[in-house]
DRENTORKOL-3810 file (N, C-alpha, C; in nm, 4 decimals):
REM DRENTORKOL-3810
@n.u->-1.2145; n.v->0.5752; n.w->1.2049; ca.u->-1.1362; ca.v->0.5226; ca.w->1.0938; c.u->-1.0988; c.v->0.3786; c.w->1.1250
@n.u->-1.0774; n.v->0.2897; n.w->1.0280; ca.u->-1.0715; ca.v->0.1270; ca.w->1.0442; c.u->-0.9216; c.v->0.1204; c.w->0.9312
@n.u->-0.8137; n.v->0.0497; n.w->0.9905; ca.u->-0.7341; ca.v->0.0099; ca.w->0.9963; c.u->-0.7609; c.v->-0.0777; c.w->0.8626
@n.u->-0.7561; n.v->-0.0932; n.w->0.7587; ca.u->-0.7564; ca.v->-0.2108; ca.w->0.6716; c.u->-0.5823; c.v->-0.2419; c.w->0.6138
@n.u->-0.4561; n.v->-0.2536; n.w->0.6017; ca.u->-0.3431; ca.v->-0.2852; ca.w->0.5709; c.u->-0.2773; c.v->-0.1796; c.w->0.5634
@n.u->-0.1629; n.v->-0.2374; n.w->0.4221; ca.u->-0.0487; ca.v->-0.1438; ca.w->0.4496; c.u->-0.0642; c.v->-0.1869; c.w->0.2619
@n.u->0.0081; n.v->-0.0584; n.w->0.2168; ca.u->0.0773; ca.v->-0.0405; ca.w->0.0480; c.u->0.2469; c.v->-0.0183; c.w->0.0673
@n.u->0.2958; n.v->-0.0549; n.w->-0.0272; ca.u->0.4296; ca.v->-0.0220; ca.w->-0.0504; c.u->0.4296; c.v->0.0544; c.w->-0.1974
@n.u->0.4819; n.v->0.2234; n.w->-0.1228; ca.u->0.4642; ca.v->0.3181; ca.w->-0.2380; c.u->0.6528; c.v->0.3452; c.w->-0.2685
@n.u->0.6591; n.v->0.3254; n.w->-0.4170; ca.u->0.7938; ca.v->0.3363; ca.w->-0.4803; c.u->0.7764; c.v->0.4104; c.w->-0.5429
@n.u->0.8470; n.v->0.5233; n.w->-0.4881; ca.u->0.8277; ca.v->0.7047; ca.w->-0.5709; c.u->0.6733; c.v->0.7351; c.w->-0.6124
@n.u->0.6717; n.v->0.7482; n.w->-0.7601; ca.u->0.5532; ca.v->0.7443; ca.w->-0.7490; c.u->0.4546; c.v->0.6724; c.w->-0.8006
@n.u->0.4606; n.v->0.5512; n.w->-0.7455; ca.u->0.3955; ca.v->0.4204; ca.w->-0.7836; c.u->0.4004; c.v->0.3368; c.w->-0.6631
@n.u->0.3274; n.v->0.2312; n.w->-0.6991; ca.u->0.2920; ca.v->0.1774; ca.w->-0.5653; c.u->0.3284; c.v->-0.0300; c.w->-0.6387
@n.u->0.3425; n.v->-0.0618; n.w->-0.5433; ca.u->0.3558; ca.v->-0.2368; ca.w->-0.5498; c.u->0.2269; c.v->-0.2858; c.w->-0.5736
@n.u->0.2034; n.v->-0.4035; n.w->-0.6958; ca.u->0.1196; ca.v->-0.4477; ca.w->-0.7400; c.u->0.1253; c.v->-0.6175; c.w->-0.7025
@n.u->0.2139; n.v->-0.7007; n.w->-0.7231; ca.u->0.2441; ca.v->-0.8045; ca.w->-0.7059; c.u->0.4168; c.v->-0.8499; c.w->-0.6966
@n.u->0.4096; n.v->-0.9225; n.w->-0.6936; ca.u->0.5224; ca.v->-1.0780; ca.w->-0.6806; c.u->0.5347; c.v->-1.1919; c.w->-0.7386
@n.u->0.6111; n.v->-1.2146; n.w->-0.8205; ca.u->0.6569; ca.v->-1.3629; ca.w->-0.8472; c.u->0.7703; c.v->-1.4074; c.w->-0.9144
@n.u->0.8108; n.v->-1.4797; n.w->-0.7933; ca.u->0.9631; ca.v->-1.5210; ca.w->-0.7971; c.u->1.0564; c.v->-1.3924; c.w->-0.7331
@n.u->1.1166; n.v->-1.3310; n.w->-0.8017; ca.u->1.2030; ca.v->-1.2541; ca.w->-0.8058; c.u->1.1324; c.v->-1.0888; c.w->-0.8818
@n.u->1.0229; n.v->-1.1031; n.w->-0.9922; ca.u->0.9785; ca.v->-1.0284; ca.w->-1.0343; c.u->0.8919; c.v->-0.9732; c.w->-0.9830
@n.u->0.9216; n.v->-0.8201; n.w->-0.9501; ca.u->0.7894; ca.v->-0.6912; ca.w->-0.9374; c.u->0.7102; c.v->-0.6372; c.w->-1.0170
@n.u->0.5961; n.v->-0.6111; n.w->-1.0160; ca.u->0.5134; ca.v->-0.5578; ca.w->-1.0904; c.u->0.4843; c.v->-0.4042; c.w->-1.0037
@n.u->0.4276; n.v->-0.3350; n.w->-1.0256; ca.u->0.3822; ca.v->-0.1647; ca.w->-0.9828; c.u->0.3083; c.v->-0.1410; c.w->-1.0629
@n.u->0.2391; n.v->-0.0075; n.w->-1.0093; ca.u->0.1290; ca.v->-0.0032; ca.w->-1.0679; c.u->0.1304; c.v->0.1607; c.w->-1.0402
@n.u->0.0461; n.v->0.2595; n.w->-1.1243; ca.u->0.0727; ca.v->0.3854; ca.w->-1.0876; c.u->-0.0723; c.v->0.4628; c.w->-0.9755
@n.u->-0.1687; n.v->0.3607; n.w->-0.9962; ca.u->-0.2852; ca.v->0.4055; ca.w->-0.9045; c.u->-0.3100; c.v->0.3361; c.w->-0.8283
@n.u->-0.3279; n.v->0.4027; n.w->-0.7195; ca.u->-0.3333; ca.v->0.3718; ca.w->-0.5961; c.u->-0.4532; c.v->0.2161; c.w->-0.5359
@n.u->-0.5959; n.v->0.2157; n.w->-0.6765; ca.u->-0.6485; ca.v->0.1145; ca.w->-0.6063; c.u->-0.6233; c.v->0.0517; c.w->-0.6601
@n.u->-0.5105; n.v->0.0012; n.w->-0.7340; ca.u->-0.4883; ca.v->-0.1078; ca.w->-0.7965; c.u->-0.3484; c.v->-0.1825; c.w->-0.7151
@n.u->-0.3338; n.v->-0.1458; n.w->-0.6233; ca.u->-0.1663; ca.v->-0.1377; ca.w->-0.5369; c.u->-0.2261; c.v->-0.2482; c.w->-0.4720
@n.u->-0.1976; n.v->-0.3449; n.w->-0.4231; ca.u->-0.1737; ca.v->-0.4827; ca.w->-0.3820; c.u->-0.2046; c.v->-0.4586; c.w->-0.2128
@n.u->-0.3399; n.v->-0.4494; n.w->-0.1376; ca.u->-0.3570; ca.v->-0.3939; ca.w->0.0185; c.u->-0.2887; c.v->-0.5426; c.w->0.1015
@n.u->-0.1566; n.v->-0.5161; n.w->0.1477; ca.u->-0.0786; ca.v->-0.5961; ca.w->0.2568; c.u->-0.1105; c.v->-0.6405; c.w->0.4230
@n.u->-0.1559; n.v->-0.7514; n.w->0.4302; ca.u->-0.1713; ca.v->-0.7278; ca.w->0.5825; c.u->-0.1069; c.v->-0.7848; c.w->0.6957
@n.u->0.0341; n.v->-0.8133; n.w->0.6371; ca.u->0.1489; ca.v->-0.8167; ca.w->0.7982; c.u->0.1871; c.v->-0.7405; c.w->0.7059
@n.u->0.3015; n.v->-0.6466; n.w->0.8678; ca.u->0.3358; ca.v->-0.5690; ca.w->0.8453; c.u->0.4770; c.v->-0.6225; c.w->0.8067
@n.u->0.5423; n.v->-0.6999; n.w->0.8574; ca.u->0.6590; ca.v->-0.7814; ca.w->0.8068; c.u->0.6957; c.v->-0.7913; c.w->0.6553
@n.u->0.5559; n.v->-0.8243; n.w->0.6103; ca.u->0.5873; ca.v->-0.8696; ca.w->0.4758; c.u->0.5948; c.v->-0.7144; c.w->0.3708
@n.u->0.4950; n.v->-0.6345; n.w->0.4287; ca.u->0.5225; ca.v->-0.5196; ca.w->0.3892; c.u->0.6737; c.v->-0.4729; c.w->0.4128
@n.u->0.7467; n.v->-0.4846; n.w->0.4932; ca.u->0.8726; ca.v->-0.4166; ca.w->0.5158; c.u->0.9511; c.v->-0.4543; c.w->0.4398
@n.u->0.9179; n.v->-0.6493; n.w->0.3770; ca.u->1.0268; ca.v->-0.6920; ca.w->0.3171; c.u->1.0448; c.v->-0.6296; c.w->0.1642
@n.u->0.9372; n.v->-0.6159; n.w->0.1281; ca.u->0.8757; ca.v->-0.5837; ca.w->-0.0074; c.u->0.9358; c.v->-0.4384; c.w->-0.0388
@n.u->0.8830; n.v->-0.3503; n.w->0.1111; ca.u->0.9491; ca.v->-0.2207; ca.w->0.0817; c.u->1.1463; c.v->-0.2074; c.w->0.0568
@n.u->1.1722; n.v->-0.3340; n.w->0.1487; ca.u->1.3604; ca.v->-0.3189; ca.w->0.1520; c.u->1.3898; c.v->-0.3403; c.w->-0.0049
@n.u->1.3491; n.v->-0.4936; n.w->-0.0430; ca.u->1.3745; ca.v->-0.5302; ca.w->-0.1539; c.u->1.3619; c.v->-0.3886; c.w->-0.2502
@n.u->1.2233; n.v->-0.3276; n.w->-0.2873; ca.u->1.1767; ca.v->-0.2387; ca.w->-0.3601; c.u->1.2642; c.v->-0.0955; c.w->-0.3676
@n.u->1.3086; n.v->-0.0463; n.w->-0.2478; ca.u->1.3582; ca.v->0.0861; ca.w->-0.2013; c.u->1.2345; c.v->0.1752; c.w->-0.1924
@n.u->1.1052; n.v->0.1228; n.w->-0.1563; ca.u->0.9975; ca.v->0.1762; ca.w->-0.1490; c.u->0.9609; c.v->0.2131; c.w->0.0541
@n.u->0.8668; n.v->0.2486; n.w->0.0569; ca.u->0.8076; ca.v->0.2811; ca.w->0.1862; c.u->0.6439; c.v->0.2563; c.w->0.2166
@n.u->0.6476; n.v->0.1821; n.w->0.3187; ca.u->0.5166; ca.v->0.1812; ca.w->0.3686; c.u->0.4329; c.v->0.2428; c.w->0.4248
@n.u->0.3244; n.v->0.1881; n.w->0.3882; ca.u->0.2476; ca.v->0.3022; ca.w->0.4297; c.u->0.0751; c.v->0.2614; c.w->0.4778
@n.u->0.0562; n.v->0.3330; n.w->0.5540; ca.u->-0.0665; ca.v->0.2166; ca.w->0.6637; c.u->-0.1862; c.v->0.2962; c.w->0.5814
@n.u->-0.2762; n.v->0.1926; n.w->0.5575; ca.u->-0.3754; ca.v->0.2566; ca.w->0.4786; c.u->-0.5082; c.v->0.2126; c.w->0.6055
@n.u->-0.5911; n.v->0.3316; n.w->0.5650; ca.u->-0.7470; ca.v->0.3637; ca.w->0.6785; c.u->-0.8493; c.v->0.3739; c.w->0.5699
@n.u->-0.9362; n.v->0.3600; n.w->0.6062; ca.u->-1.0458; ca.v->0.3660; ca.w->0.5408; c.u->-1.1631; c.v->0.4590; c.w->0.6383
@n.u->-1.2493; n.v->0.5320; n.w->0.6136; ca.u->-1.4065; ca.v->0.5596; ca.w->0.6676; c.u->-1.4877; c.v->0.6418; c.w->0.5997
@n.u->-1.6136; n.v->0.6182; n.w->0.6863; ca.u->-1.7363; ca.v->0.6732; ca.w->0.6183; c.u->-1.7626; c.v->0.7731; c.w->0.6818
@n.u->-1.7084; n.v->0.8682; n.w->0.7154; ca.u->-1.6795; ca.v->1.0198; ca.w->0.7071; c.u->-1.6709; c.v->1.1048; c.w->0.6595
@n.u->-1.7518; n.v->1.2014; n.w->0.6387; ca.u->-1.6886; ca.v->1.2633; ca.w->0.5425; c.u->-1.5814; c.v->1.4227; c.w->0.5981
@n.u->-1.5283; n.v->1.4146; n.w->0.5171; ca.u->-1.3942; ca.v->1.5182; ca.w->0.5603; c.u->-1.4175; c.v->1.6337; c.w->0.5608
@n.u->-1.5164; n.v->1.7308; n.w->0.4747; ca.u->-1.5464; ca.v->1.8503; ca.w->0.5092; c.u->-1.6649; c.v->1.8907; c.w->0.6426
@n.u->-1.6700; n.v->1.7731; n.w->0.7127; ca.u->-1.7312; ca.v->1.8019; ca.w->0.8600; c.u->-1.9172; c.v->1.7719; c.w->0.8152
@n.u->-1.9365; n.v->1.7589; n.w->0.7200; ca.u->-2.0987; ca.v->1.7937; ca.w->0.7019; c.u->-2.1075; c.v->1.6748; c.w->0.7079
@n.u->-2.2644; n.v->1.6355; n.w->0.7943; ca.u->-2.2718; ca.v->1.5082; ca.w->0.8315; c.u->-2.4310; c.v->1.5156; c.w->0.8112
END
């Protein structure tokens, strides 16, 4: 699995953007804004009352058949 960022999920929606003072969200997941310090993710989550969350990616597949 490869490490690609972090999302900030607010209930059940996720952070889309920023500007200024204004949030945007979004309700599906690939449309959620992929963060890559983790700092900035935290700030986003305080501001938000949301939580982060480390997103992975791979080319695996999950029921074992290869």
């Amino acid at each position: 699995m490869e490490f690609v960022g972090y999302v900030v999920k607010i209930g059940n929606c996720y952070f889309q953007q920023r500007s200024s003072f204004d949030y945007t969200i979004c309700t599906c997941f690939v449309d959620a804004k992929k963060i890559t310090k983790l700092d900035y993710a935290k700030k986003i989550a305080e501001e938000t009352g949301g939580v982060v969350k480390h997103l992975y990616v791979s080319d695996k597949k999950l029921d074992g058949d290869e």
